[in-house]
N, C-alpha and C positions, 0 to 999 in steps of 0.2 A: 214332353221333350221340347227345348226348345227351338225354335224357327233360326236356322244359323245366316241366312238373308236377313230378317228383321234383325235380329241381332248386332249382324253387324252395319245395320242401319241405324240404331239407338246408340250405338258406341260411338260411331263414328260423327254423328250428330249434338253429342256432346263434348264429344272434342276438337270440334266446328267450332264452339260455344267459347273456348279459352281465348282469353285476347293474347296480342303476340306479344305481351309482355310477360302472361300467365308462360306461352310458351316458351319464351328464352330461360325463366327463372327456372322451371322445370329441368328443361335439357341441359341446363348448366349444371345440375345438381347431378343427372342423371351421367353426363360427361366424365364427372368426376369421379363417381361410385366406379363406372366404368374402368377410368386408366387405373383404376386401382387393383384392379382384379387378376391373378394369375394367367389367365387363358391370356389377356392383352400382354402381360407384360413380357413372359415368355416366349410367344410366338411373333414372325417378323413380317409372316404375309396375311394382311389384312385387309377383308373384304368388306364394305361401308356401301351404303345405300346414301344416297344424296337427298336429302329430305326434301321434302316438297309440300303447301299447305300446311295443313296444322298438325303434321309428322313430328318425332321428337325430330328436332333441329342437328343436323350434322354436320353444318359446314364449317363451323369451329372446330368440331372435333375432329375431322378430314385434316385442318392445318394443323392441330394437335399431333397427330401422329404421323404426318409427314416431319414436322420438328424434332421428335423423337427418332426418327431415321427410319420408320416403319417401310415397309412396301405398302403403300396404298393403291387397295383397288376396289372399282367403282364399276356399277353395272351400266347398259347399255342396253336397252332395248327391242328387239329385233322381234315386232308385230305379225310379221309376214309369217315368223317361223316358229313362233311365237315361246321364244324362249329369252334368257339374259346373256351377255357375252360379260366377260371380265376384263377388263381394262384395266391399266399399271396407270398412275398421275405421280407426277413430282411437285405439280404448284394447281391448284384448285383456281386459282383467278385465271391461269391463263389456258388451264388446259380443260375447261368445260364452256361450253355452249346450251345456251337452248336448246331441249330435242324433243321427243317424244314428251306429247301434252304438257310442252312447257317448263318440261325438269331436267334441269343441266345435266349433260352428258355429255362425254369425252367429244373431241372435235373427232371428228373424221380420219384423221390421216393418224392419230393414235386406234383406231381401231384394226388397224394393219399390223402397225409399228410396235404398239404395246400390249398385245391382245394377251391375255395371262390362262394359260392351262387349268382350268377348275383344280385339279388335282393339286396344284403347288398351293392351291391358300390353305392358311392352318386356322384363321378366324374368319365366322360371318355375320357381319351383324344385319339382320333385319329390322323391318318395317312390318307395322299390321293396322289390322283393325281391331281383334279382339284377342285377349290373350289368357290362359290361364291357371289354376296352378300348379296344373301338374306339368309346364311347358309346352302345354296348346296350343297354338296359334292358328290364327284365320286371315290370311289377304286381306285384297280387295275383288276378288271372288276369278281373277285370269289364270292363277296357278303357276306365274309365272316364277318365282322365288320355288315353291317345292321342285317344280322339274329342277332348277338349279341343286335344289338341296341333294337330293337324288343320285347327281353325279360326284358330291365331294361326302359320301359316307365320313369322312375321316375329323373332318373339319369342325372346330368348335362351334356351337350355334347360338346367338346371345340376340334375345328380342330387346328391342329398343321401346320402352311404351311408357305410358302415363298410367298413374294409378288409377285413374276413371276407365281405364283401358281392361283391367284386370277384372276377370269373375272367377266364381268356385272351379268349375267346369262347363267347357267349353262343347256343343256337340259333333266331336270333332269324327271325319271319315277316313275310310281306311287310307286315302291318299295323303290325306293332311298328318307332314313333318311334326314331330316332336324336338322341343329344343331343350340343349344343357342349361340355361340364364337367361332369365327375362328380369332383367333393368330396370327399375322405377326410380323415382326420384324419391321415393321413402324406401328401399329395400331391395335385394336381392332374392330372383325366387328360385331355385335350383330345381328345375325341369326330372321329367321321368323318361329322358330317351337313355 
């Protein structure tokens, strides 16, 4: 069996390893596969993670679908309580700040103003470290994103990752979410939830 700590220590460490040229040409590829897909193009409230490090890259794709007229929303951190809050944005330049270890998120007085109901998004796109293919996925080991998942049963689930990112199976536990799409820049893998 494999060790799902070291695991997601050898993945992650190899996708340390891509220069941030490797990653723009990726995520732009991976962007694209994206807006193309029914779950995006159909549905209008949409949840995005704000990349951070050597994540696939989201913030072109955040101005993407706000140009499209999307509802974008974007998570926020809440350490203490240790869950994600969902926040509504209309412009990515003006309405994130630096927050939690350094990864934009909404300012402050949108956390009040545009706080968004888990239950209204109809898309989520995530972030991970390891993903796989039967729609796997594994954090960064807080569990922060599953408690999220947890509350929008309903909502489409679409991993964001690099293909270095991908293995056969994952050892994944009875908490760890299953998703409908995980996104690479070479393919679409259609999940077992």
């Amino acid at each position: 069996m494999l060790d799902s700590a070291q695991l997601r220590k050898d993945i992650l460490a190899a996708r340390n390893k891509l220069t941030q040229q490797e990653i723009e040409t990726k995520s732009f590829a991976i962007q694209q596969r994206l807006l193309e897909l029914d779950q995006l193009r159909k549905h209008q409230s949409i949840f995005v993670y704000v990349s951070f490090r050597s994540e696939v890259a989201t913030l072109s794709l955040i101005d993407s679908l706000i140009e499209l007229g999307k509802t974008v929303i974007v998570p926020i951190t809440r350490i203490k309580e240790k869950r994600l809050d969902a926040i509504h944005i209309t412009n990515r330049l003006t309405d994130l700040v630096p927050g939690y270890c350094n990864i934009p998120e909404p300012k402050d007085e949108l956390c009040t103003t545009a706080l968004v109901a888990p239950e209204e998004i109809e898309t989520i796109l995530l972030p991970g470290s390891v993903f796989d293919e039967r729609g796997g996925r594994f954090g960064y080991g807080g569990g922060y994103y599953d408690r999220f998942l947890a509350k929008v049963p309903t909502a489409a689930r679409i991993g964001l990752a690099f293909e270095l990112q991908i293995i056969e199976k994952a050892p994944l536990q009875d908490h760890d979410e299953l998703l409908d799409l995980v996104v690479t820049e070479k393919r679409v893998i259609r999940g077992g939830r």
